[in-house]
C-alpha positions as CSV (number, residue, x, y, z in Angstrom):
1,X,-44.7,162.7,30.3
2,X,-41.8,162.4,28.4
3,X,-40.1,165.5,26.0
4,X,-40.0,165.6,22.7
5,X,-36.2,165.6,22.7
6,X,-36.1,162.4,25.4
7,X,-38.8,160.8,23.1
8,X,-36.3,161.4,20.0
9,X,-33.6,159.8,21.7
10,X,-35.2,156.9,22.6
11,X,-36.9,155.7,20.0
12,X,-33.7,156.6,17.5
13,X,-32.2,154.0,20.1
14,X,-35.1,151.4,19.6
15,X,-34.7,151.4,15.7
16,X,-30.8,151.6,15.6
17,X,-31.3,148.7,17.5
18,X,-33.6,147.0,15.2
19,X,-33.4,143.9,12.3
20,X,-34.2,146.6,9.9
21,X,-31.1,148.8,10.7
22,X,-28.9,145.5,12.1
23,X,-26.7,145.6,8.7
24,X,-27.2,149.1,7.4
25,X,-23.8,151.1,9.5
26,X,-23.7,154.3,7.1
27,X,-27.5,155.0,8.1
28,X,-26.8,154.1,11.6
29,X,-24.7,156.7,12.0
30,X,-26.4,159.0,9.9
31,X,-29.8,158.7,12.1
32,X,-27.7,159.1,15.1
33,X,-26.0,162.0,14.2
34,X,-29.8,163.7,13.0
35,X,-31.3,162.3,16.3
36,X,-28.8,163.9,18.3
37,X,-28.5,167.1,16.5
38,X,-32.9,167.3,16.8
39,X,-32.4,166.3,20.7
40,X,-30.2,168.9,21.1
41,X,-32.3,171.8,19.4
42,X,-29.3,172.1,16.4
43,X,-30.9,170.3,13.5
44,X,-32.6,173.8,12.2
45,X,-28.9,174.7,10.6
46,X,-27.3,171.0,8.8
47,X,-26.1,171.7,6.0
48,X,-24.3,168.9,3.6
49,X,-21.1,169.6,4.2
50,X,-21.2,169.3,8.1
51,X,-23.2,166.1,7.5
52,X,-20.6,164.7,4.9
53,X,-18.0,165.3,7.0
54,X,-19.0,164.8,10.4
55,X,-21.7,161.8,9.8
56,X,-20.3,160.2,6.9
57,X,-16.9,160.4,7.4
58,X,-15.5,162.8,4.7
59,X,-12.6,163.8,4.1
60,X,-12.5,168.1,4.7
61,X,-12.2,168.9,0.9
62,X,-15.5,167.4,0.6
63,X,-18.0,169.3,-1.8
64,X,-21.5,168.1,-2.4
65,X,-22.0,170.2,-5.5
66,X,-19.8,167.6,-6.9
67,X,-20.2,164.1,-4.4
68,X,-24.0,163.2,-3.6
69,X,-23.1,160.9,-1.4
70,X,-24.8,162.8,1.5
71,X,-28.3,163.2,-1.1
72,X,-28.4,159.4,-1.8
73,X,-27.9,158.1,1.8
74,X,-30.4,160.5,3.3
75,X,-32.6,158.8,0.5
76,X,-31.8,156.0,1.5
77,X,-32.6,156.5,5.4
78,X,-35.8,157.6,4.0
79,X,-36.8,154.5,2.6
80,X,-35.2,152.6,5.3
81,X,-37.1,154.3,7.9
82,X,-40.5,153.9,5.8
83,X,-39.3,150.2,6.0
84,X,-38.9,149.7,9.6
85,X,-42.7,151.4,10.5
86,X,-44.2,149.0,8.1
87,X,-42.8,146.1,9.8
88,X,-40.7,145.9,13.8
89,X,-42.1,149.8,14.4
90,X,-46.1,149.6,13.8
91,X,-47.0,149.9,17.0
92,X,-44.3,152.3,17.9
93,X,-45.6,155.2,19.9
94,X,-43.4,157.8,18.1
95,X,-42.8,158.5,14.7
96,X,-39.7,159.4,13.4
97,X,-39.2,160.5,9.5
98,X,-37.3,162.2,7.5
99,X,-39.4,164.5,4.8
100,X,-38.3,164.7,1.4
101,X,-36.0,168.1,0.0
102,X,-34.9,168.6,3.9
103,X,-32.1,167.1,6.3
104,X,-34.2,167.8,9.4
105,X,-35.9,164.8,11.2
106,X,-39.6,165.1,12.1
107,X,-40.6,163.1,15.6
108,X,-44.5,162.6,16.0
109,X,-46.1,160.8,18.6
110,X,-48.7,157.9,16.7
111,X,-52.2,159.0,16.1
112,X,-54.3,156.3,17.5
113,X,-58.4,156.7,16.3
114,X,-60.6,156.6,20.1
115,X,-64.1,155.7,19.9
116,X,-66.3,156.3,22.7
117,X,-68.8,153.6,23.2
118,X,-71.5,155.5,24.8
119,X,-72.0,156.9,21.6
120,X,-72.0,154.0,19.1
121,X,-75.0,152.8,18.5
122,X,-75.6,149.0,18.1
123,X,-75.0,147.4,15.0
124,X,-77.9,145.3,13.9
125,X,-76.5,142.3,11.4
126,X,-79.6,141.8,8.5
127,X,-79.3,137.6,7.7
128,X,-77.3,137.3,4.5
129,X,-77.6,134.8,1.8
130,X,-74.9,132.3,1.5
131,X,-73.7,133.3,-1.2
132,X,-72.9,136.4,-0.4
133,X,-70.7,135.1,2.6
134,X,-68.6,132.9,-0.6
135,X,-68.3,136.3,-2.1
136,X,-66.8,138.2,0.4
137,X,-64.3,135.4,1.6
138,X,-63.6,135.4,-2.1
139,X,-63.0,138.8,-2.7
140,X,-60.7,139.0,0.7
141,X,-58.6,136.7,-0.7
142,X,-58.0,137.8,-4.2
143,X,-57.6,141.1,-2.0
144,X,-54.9,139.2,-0.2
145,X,-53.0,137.6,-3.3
146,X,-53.1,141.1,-4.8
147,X,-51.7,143.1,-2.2
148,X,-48.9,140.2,-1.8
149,X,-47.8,140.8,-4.8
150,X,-47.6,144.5,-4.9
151,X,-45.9,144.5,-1.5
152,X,-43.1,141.6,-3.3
153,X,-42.8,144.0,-6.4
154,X,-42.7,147.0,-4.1
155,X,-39.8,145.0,-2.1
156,X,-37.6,144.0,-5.2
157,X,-38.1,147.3,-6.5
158,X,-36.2,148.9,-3.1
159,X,-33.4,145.9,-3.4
160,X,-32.6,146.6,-6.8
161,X,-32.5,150.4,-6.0
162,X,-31.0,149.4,-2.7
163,X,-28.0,147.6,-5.4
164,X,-27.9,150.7,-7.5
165,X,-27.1,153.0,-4.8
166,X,-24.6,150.7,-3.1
167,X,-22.5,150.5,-6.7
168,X,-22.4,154.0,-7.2
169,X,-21.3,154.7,-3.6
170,X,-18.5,151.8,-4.0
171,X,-17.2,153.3,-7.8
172,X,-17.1,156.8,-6.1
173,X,-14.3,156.9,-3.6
174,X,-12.8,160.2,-1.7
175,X,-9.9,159.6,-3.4
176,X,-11.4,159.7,-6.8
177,X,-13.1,162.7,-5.5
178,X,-10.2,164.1,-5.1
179,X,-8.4,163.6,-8.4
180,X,-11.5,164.4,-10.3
181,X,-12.5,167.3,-8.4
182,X,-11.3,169.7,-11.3
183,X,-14.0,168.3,-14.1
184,X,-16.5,168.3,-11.6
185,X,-16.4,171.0,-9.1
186,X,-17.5,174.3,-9.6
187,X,-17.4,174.5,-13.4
188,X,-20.8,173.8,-15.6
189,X,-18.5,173.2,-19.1
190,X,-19.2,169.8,-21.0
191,X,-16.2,167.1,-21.4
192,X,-15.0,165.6,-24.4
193,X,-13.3,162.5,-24.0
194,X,-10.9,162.4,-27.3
195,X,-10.1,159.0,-28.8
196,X,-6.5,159.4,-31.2
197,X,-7.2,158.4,-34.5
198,X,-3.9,157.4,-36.2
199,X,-4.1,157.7,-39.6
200,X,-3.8,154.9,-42.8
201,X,-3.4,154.8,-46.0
202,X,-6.1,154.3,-47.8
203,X,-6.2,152.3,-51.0
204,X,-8.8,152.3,-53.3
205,X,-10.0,148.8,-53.9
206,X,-7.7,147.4,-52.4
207,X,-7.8,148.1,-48.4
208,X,-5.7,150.0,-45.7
209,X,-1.7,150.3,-44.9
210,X,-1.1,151.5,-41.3
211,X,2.6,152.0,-40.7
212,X,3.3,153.3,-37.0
213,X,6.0,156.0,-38.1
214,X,3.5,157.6,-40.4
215,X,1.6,159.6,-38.5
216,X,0.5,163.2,-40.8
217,X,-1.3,162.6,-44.7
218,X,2.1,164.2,-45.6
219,X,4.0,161.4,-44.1
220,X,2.3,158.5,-45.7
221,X,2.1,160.3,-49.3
222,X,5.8,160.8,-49.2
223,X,6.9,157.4,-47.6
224,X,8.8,154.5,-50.2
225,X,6.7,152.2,-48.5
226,X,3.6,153.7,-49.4
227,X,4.8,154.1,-52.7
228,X,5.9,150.1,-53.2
229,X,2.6,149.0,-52.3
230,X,0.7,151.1,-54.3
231,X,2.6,150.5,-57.3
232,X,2.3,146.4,-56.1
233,X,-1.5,147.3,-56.3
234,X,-1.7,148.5,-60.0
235,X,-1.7,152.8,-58.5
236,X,-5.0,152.7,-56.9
237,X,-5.9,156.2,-55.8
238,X,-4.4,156.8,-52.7
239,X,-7.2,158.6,-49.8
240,X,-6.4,159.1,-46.2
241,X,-8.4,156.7,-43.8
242,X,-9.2,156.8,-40.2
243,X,-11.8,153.8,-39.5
244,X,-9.8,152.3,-36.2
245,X,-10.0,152.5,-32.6
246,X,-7.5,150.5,-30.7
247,X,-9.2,148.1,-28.0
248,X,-7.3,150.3,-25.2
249,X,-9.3,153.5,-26.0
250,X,-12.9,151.4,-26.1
251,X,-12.1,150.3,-22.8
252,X,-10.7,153.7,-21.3
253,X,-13.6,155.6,-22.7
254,X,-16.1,152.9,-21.4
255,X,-13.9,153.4,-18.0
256,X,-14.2,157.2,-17.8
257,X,-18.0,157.2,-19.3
258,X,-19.3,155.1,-16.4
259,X,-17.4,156.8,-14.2
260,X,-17.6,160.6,-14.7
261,X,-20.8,160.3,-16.8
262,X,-23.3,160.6,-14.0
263,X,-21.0,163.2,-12.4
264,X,-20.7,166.0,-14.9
265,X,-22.9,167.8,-17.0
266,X,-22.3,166.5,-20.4
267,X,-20.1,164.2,-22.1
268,X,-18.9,163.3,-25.9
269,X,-16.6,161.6,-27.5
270,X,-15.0,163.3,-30.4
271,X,-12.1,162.0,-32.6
272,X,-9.0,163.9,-32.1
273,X,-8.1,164.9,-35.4
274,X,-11.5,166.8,-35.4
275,X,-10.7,168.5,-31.8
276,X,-9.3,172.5,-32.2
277,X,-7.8,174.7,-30.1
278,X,-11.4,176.8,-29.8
279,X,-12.7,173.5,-28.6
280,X,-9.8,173.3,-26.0
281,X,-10.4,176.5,-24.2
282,X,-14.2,176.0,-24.4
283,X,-14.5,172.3,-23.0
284,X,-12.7,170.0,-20.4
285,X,-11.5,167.5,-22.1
286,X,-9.5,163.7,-21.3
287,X,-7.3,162.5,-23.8
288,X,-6.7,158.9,-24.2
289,X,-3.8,158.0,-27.3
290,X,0.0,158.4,-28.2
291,X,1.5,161.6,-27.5
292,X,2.0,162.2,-31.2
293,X,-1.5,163.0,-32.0
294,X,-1.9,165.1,-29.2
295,X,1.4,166.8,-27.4
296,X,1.5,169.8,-30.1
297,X,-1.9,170.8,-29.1
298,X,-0.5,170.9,-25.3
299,X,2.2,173.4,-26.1
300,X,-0.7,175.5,-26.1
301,X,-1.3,175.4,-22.8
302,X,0.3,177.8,-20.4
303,X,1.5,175.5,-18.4
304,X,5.4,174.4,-17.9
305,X,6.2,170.4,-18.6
306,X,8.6,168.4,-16.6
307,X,8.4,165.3,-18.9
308,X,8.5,165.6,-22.5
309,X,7.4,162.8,-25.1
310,X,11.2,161.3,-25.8
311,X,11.4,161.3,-30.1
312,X,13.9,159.1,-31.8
313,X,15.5,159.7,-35.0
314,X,12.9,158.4,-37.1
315,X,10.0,160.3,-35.7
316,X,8.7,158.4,-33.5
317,X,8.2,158.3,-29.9
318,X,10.3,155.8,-27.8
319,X,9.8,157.0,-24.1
320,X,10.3,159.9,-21.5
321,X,12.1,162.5,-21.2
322,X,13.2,163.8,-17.8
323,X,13.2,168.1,-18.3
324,X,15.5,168.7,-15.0
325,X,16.5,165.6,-13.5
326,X,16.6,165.1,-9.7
327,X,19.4,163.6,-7.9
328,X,19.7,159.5,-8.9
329,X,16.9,160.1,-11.8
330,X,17.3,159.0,-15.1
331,X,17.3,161.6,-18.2
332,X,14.8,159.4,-20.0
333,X,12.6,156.5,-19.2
334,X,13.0,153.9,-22.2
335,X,10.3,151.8,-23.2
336,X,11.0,148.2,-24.6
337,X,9.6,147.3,-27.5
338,X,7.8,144.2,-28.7
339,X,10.4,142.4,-30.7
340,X,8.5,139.8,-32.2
341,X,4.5,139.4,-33.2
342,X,3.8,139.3,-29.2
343,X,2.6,142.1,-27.7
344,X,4.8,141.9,-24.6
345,X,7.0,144.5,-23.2
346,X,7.2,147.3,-20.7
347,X,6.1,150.9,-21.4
348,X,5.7,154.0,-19.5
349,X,2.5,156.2,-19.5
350,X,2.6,160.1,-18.9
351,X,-0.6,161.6,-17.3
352,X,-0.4,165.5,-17.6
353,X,-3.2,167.5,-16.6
354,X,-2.9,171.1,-17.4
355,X,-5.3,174.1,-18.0
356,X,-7.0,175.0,-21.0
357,X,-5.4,177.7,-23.5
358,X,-7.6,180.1,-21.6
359,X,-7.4,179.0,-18.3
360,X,-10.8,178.7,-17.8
361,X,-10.8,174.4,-18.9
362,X,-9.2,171.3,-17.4
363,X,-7.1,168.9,-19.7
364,X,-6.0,165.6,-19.0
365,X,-3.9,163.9,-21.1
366,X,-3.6,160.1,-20.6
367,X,-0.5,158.7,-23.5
368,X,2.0,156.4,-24.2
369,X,3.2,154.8,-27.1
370,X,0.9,151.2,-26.7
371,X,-2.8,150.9,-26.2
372,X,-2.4,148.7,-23.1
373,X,-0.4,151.5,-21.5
374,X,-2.7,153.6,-21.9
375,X,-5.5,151.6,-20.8
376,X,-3.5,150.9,-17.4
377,X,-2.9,154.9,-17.0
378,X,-7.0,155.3,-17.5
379,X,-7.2,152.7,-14.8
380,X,-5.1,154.4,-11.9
381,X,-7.8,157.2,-12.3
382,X,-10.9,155.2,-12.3
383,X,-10.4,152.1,-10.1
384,X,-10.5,152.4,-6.2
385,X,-7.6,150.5,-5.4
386,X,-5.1,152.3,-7.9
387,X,-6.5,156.0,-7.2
388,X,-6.0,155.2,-3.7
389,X,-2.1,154.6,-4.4
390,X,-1.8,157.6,-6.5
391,X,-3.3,160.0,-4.4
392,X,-1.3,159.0,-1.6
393,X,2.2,159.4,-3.7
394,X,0.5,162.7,-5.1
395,X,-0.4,164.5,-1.7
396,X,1.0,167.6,-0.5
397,X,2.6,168.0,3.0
398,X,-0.6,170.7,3.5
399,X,-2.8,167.2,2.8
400,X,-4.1,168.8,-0.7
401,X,-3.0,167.5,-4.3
402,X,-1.6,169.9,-6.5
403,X,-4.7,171.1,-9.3
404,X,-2.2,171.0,-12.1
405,X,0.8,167.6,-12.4
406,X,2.5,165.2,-14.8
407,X,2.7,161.6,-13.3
408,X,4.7,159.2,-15.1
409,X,3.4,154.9,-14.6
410,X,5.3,152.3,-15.8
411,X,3.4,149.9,-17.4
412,X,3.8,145.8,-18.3
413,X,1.8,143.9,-20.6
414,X,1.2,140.2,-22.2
415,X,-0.2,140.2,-25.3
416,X,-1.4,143.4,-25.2
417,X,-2.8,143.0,-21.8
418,X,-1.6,145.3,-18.8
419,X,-0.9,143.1,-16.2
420,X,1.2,144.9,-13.8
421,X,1.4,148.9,-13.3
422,X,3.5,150.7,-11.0
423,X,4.3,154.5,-9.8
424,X,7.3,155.9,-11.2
425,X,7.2,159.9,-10.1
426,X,5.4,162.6,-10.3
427,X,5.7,166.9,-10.3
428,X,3.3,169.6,-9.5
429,X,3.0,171.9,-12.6
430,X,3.7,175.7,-12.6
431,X,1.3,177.7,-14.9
432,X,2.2,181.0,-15.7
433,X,0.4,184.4,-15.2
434,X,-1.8,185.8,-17.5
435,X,0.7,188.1,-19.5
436,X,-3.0,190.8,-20.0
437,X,-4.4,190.4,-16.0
438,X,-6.4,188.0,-17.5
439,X,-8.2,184.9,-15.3
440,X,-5.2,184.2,-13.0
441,X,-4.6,180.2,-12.7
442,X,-6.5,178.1,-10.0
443,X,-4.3,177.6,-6.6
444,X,-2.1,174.7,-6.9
């Protein structure tokens, strides 16, 4: 009579082997892996981690408190298992399943009903009308068409979960996990994702002025522009106005939300002239706009930049500045302008991610002086392909990222469309020490 840890092993091996499990390779190897640890007596102590890693193919800094990848595929092996013993595995003589909140398989021979027929006493069939015979066919087969049907909703149900489950896994990669692991690992405070709102002139009755080198009320009520047009206008009151999102931030926020949304454990949007320094030390927060709206709030921070916003002589930001050049690098990274109507040009994006003012908050600062640059920066933290790059150029020669950075992308775009993005450079961020023994800043 065969073991219970022979029976495991083979009839794991009869349902890898099976249509059901023919195209499914991640729970393949995960029901090998449980098989073979419940063979071998050492299924008592799984934990996520080991399963992550040594099923699943995870990378070491893997941490299910912020990845469920291990959660939905042991769901999934669940269902998929359920599946297989409906259909190819009824008349299995073992059992194997997997029962809900645990990572332990469960192997049980089949319970088949005996009957002893020295005991059963004859059956005696009383004539029937026939009718009654129309009735019962009848009722069989409306029994039939029913269950059909709730066996075909039952099926869609599982592909469109099935679907679900797949997209998630394929949005969430271990290199995303990686850049992202500082909003969502280890820390229970809500992100804000903050949209820049430039502000505009406001005329009343008679419509909005935007002018990009006016970018404080004080600005706009002192500029002769300002003052031309509202004097063309017949002096309307003049009332600061903020009702204007460019199309970049829509789409970064849109990016981030349906990325990071089902990964953290809340999330606003908030616009940033309404953001404070209280709300910096007590939230994450992403920001997505030009560094004018934003970089004086980052001089708050205790960390040390290596790229600085580059300010020409009328105010305005035209690039980036290199702090301590290397050998062979530039002292400044120049955008070019649009020089007609067309939005064409190239432009450079600065990432910085720095603590909060208290250490205790992540902030991540996606800017650049065009909306499509902006956009493109957003991208090379939320698409596959691009985070794949960056973490690569990003890695340390110990195989970790540094927690706190500045990466600088150049950008180039067609009518405001980023069509091509490339990696310019990068540097790991020093933070300095609490000056009070305060919270002392994350490793690096």
């Amino acid at each position: 009579m065969q073991s219970t840890e022979e029976s495991v092993q083979i009839q794991a091996e009869h349902i890898l082997h099976s249509d059901t499990f023919r195209n499914a390779d991640s729970l393949r190897r995960l029901l090998k892996f449980l098989a073979d640890k419940l063979a071998n007596g050492e299924a008592d102590h799984l934990k996520e981690y080991t399963i992550g890693v040594d099923a699943l193919g995870k990378p070491p800094t893997y941490d299910p408190r912020g990845d469920a990848t291990v959660r939905i595929q042991v769901g999934r092996l669940r269902q998929k298992l359920a599946d297989y013993y409906q259909t190819e595995g009824k008349d299995d003589p073992w059992i194997i399943s997997l029962p809900k909140g645990r990572l332990r398989l469960l192997c049980e021979p089949r319970a088949i009903a005996e009957t002893n027929p020295e005991h059963t006493a004859p059956l005696v069939k009383a004539p029937q009308p026939w009718w009654s015979q129309r009735v019962v066919v009848g009722g069989l087969a409306l029994g039939c068409i029913l269950f059909l049907a709730w066996a075909l909703a039952g099926n869609m149900a599982n592909r469109r979960l099935e679907q679900r489950t797949h997209l998630f896994e394929a949005m969430w990669t271990p290199e995303l996990n990686e850049l992202w692991q500082p909003f969502i690992s280890g820390t229970n405070k809500p992100l804000i994702v903050s949209i820049a709102d430039p502000p505009f002139a406001q005329f009343e009755g008679a419509g909005s002025y935007r002018e990009l080198s006016l970018n404080t009320w004080e600005d706009i009520q002192a500029s002769p522009n300002i003052k031309k047009i509202r004097a063309a206008l017949g002096s309307p009151n003049l009332v600061p106005g903020g009702y204007y999102s460019p199309i970049g931030e829509v789409s970064a926020s849109f990016a981030l939300g349906k990325l990071l949304g089902p990964r953290v454990s809340a999330m606003s949007l908030l616009r940033t002239s309404q953001i404070s320094l209280q709300q910096l030390a007590d939230n994450n927060v992403l920001y997505i706009g030009a560094p004018v709206f934003f970089y004086r709030m980052l001089r708050n921070c205790p960390a040390t930049p290596e790229f600085l916003p580059s300010v020409s002589s009328s105010g305005a930001t035209s690039g980036i500045s290199v702090v301590e050049p290397k050998s062979g690098e530039p002292t400044k990274y120049n955008d070019q302008l649009p020089t007609g109507p067309a939005e064409n040009g190239d432009m450079y994006a600065l990432v910085t991610h720095v603590p909060g003012p208290r250490r205790t908050s992540e902030i991540t600062a996606f800017m650049a002086n065009r909306t499509s640059a902006r956009l493109a920066a957003v991208e090379w933290f939320t698409e596959p392909q691009y985070a794949k790059v960056l973490a690569s150029k990003l890695r340390q020669p110990d195989g970790s990222l540094p927690h706190y950075y500045q990466v600088v992308l150049k950008v180039k775009f067609m009518s405001g469309v980023p069509t091509e993005t490339s990696y310019v450079t990068h540097r790991g961020l020093t933070v300095a020490a609490p000056a009070d023994g305060g919270v002392p800043s994350p490793k690096r």
